[in-house]
C-alpha positions in Angstrom: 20.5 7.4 -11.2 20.9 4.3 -12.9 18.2 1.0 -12.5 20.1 -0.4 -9.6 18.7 2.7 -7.5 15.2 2.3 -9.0 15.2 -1.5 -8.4 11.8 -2.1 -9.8 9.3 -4.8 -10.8 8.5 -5.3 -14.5 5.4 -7.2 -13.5 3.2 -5.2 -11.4 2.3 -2.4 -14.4 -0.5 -0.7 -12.6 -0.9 1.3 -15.8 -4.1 4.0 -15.8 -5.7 6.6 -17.3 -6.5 8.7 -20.3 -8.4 12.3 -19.9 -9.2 15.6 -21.9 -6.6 16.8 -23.8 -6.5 20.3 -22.4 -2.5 21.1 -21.0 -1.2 23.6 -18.7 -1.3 27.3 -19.4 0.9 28.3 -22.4 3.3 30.0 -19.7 4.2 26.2 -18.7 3.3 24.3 -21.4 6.5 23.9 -22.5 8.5 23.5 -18.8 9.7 20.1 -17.3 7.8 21.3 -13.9 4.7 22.6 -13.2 6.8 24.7 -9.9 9.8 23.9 -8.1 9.1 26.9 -5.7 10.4 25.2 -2.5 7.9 24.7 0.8 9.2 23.4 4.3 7.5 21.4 7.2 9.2 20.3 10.0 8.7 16.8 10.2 8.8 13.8 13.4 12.2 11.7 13.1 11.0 8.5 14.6 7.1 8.2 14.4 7.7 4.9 16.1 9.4 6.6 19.5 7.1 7.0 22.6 8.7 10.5 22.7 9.7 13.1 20.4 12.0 15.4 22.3 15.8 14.6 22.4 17.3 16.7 25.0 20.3 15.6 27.5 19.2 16.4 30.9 23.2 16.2 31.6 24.6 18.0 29.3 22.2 20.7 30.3 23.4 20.6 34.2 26.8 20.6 33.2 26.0 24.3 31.6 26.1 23.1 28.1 23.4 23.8 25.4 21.8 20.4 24.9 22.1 17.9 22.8 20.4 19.0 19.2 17.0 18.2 18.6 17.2 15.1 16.3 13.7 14.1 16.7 12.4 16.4 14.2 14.1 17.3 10.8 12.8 20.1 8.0 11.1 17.9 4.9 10.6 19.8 1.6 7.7 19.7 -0.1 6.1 21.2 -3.2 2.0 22.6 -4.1 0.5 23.5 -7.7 -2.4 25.3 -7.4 -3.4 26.8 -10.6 -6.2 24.0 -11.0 -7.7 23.7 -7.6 -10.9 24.3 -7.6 -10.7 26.1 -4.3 -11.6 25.8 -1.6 -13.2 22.3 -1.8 -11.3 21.0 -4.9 -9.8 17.5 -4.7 -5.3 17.1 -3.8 -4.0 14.8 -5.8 -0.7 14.1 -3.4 2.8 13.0 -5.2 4.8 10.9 -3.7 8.2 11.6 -4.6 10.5 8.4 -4.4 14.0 7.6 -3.8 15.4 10.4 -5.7 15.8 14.1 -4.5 12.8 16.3 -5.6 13.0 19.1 -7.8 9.7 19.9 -8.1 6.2 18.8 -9.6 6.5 17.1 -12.9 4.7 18.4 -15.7 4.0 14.8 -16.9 0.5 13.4 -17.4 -0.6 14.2 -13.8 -0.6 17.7 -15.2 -3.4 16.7 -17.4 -4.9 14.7 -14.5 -5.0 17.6 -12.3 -6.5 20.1 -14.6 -9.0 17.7 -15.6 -10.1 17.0 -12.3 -9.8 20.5 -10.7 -7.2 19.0 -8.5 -4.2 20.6 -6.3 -0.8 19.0 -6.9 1.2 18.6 -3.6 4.8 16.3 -4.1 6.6 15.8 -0.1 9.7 14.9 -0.7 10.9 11.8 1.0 12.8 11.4 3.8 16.7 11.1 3.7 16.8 12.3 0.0 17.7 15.3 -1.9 17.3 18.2 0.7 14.8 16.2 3.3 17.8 14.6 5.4 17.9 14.5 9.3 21.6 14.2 9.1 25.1 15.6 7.5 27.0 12.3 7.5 24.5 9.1 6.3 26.6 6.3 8.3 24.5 2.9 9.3 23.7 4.2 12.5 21.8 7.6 11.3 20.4 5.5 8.4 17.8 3.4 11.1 15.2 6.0 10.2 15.2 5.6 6.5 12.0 3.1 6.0 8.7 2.7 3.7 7.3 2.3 7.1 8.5 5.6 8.6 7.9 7.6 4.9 4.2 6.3 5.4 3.6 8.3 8.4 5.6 10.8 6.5 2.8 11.1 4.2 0.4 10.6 7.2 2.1 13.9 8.8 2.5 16.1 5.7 -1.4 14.8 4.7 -2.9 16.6 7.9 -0.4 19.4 7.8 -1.3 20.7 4.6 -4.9 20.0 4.9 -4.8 22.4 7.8 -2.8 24.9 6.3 -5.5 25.0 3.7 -8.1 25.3 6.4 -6.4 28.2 7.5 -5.7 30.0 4.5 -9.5 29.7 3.4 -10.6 31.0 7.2 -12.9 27.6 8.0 -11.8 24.7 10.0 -12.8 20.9 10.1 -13.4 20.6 6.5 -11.6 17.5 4.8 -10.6 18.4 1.0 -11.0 14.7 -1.2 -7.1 13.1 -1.3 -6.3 10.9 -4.4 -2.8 9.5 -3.6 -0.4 8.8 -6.6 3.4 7.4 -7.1 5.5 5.3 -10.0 7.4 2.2 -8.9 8.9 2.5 -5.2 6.7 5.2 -4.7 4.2 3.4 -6.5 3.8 1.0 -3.8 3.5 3.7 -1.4 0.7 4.5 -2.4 -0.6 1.1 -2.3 0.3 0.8 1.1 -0.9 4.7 2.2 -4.1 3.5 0.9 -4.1 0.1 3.4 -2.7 1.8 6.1 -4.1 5.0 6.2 -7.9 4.2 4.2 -9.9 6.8 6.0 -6.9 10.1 4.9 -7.4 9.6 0.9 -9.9 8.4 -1.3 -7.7 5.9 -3.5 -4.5 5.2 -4.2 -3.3 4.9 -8.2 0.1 2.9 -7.9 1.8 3.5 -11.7 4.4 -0.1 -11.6 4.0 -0.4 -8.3 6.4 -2.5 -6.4 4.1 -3.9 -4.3 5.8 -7.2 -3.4 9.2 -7.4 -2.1 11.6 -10.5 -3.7 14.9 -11.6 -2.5 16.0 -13.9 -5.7 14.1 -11.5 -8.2 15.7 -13.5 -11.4 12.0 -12.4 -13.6 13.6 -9.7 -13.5 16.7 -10.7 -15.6 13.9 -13.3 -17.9 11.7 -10.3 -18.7 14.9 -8.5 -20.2 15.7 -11.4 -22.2 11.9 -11.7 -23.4 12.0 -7.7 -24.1 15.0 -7.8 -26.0 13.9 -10.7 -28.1 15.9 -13.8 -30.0 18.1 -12.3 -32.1 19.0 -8.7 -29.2 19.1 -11.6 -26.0 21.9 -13.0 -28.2 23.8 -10.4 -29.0 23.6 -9.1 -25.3 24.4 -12.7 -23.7 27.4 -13.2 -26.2 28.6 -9.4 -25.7 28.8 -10.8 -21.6 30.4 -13.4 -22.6 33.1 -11.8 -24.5 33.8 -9.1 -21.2 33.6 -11.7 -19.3 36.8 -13.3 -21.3 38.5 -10.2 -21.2 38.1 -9.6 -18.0 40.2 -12.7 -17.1 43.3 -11.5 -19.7 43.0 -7.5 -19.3 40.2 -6.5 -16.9 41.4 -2.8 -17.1 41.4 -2.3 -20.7 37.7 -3.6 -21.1 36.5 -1.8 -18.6 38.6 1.5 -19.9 36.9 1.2 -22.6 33.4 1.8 -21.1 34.8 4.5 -18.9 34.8 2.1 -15.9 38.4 1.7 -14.8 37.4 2.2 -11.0 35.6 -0.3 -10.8 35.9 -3.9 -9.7 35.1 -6.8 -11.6 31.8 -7.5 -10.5 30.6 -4.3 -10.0 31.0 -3.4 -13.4 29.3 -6.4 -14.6 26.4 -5.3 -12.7 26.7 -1.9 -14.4 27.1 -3.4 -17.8 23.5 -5.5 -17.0 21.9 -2.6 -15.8 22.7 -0.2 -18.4 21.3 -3.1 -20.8 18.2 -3.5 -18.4 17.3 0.1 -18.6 16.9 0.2 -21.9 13.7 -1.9 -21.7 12.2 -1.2 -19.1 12.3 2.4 -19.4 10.8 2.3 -23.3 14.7 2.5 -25.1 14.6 -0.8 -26.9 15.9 0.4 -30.2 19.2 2.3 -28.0 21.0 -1.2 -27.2 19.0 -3.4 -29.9 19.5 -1.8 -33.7 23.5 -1.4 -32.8 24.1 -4.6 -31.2 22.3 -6.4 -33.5 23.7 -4.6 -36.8 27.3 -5.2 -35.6 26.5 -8.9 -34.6 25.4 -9.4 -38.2 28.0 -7.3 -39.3 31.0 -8.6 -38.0 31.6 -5.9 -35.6 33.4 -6.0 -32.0 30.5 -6.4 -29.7 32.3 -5.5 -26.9 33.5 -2.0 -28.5 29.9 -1.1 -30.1 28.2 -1.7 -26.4 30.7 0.2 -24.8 29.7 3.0 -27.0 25.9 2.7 -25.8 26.8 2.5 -22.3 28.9 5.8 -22.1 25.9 7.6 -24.6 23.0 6.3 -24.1 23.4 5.3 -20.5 25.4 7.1 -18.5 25.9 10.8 -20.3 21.8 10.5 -21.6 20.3 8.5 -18.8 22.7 10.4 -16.6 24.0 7.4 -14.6 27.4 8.1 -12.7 29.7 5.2 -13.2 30.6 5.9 -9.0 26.8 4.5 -8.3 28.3 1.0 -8.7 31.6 1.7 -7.0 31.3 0.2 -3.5 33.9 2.4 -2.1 31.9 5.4 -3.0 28.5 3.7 -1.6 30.2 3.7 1.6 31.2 7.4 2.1 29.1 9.0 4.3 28.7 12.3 2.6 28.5 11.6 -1.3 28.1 14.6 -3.6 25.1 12.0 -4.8 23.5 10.6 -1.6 20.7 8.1 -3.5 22.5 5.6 -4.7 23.6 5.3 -1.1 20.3 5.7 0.3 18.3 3.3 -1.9 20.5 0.7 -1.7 20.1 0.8 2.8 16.3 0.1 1.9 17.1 -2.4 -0.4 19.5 -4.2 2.2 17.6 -3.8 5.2 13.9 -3.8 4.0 12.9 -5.0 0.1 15.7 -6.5 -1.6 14.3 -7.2 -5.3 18.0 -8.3 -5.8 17.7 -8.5 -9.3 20.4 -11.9 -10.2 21.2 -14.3 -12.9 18.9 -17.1 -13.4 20.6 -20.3 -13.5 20.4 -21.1 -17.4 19.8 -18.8 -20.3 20.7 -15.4 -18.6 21.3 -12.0 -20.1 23.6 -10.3 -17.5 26.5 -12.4 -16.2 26.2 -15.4 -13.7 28.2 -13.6 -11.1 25.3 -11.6 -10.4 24.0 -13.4 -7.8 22.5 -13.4 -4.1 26.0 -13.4 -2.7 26.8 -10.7 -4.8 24.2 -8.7 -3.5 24.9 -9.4 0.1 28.3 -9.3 0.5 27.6 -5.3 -1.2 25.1 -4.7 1.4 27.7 -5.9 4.1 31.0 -4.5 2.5 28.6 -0.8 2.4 26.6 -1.3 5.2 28.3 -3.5 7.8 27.1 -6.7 9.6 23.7 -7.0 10.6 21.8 -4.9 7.3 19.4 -7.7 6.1 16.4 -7.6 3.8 13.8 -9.7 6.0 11.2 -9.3 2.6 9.0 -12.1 4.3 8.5 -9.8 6.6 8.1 -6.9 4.9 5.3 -9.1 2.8 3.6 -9.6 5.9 3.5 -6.3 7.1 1.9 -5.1 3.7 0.3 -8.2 2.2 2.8 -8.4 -1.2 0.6 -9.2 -4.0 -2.4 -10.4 -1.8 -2.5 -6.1 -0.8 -5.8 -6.1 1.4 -7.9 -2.9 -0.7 -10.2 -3.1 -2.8 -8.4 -2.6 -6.5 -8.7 -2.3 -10.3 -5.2 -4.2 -12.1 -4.5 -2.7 -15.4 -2.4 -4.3 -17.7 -0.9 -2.3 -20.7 0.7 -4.7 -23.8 4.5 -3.3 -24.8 4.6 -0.9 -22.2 7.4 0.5 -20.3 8.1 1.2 -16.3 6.1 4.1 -14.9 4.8 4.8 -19.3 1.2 5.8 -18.1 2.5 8.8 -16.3 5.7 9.5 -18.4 4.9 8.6 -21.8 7.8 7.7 -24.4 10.5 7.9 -24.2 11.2 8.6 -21.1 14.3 10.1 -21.4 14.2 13.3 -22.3 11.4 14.1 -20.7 8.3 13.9 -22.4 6.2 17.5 -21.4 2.4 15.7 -20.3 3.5 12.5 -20.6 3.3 12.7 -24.6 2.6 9.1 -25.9 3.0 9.5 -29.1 6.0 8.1 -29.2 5.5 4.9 -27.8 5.4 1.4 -29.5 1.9 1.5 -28.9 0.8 4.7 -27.9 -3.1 3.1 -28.5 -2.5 0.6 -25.4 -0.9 3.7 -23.5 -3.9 5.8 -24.0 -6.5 3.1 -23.7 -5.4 2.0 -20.2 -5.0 5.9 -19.8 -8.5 6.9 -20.3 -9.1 3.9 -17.4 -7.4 6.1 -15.0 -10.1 9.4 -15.2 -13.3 6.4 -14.7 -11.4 5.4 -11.5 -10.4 8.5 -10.2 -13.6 10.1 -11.0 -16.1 7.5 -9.5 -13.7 6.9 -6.4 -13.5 10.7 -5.9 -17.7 11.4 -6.3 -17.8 8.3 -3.6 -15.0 9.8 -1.3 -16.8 12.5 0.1 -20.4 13.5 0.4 -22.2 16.8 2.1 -23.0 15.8 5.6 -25.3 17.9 7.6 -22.8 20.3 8.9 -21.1 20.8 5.3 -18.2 19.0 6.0 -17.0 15.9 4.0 -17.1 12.1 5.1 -14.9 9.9 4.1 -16.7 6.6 1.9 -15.2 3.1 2.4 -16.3 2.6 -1.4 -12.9 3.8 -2.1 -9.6 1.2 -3.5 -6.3 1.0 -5.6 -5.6 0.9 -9.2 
């Protein structure tokens, strides 16, 4: 997926942590996941309902079958247990995002986990990948899809498995320490886990967490232009002015020439900006910077030489379908790729961070604006789909989060880099940083990450007199 379904903040870098330097066993040292073995729960639909069975009295005295069951729905998860220092062993829990899950990275939490002696479980979250209540996404079934209902997602799967462990080591009533964990979106769900839910985990480490939600979110755009630098900002806001011309005199030979030709006009401005975005905040300055630059110095066609990093770099390396950012496709109701679809219905009815054009000095094209955003979200989504963000703000406090917390800042680092490491794409087995533009600030605010973890986890719990665990109020964020 592209940036536009990771819509992220370049400003809350909740960077962390550095540990030993021991890495998985040498049978997957060298895999992208630690497992992808599949594991099912069957999960509540609408943890807000005063009921949870769906059943049609009617349709039963009729001599029918019943309605289905829609109140519950079969949410895929994943567990690594090669570390665990069973049975009392901490679970570091993974929140996977708004992405399908595969499986457990074998990123830097790998390293985490073994350090700590720690279980890896990653639930998938609702809607996504294979953890959808419905066949067909339309408006109507989407009024599940929430941060608020994934919480008690995570609520759910955080007693279930705690149980099932219970069970498998024959004791019951024990409480294994929980260390929550999650990069941008899911970043700030584990923020908010940890302020909703304080006594079910011990902290909460929130890697770029997108804690606040923002409706005009043009830092975004100013924080590309800063990234890029004088002389790459120029290129890139000169290459958008130059498609912008050509879109007036021969929109679909410019955008043929990126591969684009379904697209409308603005849409594929937004894809031109966001394929320019990406490069920065995901650790790929040189990608868009050394040719744009050297052909702006050398005479070149802009226009031609970004084309060429749009169809490499971004969409056949970054492996962004040009379709994400075709509205017509957003609105089908059984996509090949769902999460485009599904991200943008949490971005229209809940957290916006509609990333637009700043009024002067702009990198991406001045058409990306509010009414751009909103007239997607209604064209997609039909009347009524609103981001109410000073609500959602309320409900979780934006930047003012009420936990006790630990910012890290990390100097020239990229979205989600303590976890990842550089680049980010392909993926970087533990999270290597070495190649990062400065892999020293990566593994400084790294080695941050083990003092937190360790002295929140030795707080979490502590022998009582019946051998169970209690829960510490010590405990925060970082």
């Amino acid at each position: 997926m592209g940036s536009r379904a990771r819509l992220v903040s370049l400003l809350f870098a909740f960077l962390l942590a550095r540990v030993a330097e021991a890495g998985p066993p040498a049978a997957a040292a060298g895999s992208r996941y630690l497992t992808k073995d599949e594991r099912w729960m069957s999960q509540r639909l609408d943890h807000f309902s005063p009921t949870d069975v769906f059943y049609s009295s009617a349709v039963a005295h009729a001599g029918g079958h019943g309605s289905q069951d829609h109140r519950r729905f079969k949410q895929r998860y994943f567990e690594f247990l090669d570390y665990h220092r069973a049975p009392g062993g901490p679970i570091f829990l993974r929140i996977c995002g708004e992405s399908a899950c595969g499986g457990i990275p074998n990123d830097y939490l790998a390293v985490l986990a073994k350090k700590f002696g720690a279980a890896v479980v990653t639930p998938e979250h609702r809607y996504y990948g294979k953890s959808s209540p419905f066949k067909r996404l339309t408006t109507e079934n989407l009024r599940f899809l929430s941060s608020k209902q994934a919480l008690f997602d995570l609520a759910v799967f955080r007693e279930y498995y705690q149980e099932s462990l219970n069970a498998r080591y024959n004791r019951t009533g024990f409480d294994n320490p929980w260390f929550v964990i999650g990069v941008s979106y899911s970043g700030a769900l584990s923020a908010w886990f940890r302020l909703k839910f304080p006594h079910l985990t011990c902290g909460s480490l929130a890697s770029s967490g997108v804690v606040r939600a923002v409706y005009n979110y043009t830092d975004f755009d100013r924080q590309v232009g800063e990234s890029a630098g004088p002389d790459c900002k120029a290129a890139l806001q000169e290459t958008t002015r130059l498609v912008e011309q050509q879109l007036l005199s021969d929109s679909r030979s410019v955008k043929t020439l990126f591969g684009a030709q379904t697209l409308k006009n603005d849409d594929f401005l937004y894809l031109l900006a966001d394929a320019a975005a990406e490069a920065f905040q995901y650790g790929h300055p040189d990608a868009v910077c050394t040719p744009l630059v050297n052909a702006k110095k050398n005479g070149k066609n802009l226009v031609e030489t970004f084309a060429q990093i749009v169809k490499v770099f971004y969409v056949k390396e970054m492996e962004t379908p040009v379709s994400s950012y075709d509205q017509e496709y957003l609105k089908k109701t059984t996509p090949d790729d769902s999460s485009s679809r599904l991200w943008w219905f949490q971005v229209c009815s809940e957290v916006a961070y509609f990333q637009v054009a700043p009024k002067t000095d702009s990198v991406r094209s001045a058409r990306i604006n509010t009414k751009y955003h909103l007239d997607l979200c209604r064209n997609v989504f039909g009347e009524g789909v609103y981001p109410d963000v000073s609500m959602t703000n309320l409900y979780y406090g934006g930047t003012r989060i009420a936990v006790p917390s630990y910012l890290m800042k990390c100097s020239n680092c990229g979205h989600g880099t303590d976890l990842r490491g550089c680049p980010q794409s392909p993926f970087r087995i533990q999270g290597d940083s070495s190649n990062c533009s400065s892999p020293a600030a990566v593994n400084t605010v790294r080695q941050q990450i083990a003092k937190y973890i360790d002295l929140w986890l030795s707080q979490c719990q502590k022998p009582s007199a019946s051998g169970y665990g209690s829960h510490s109020p010590l405990p925060g964020n970082f």
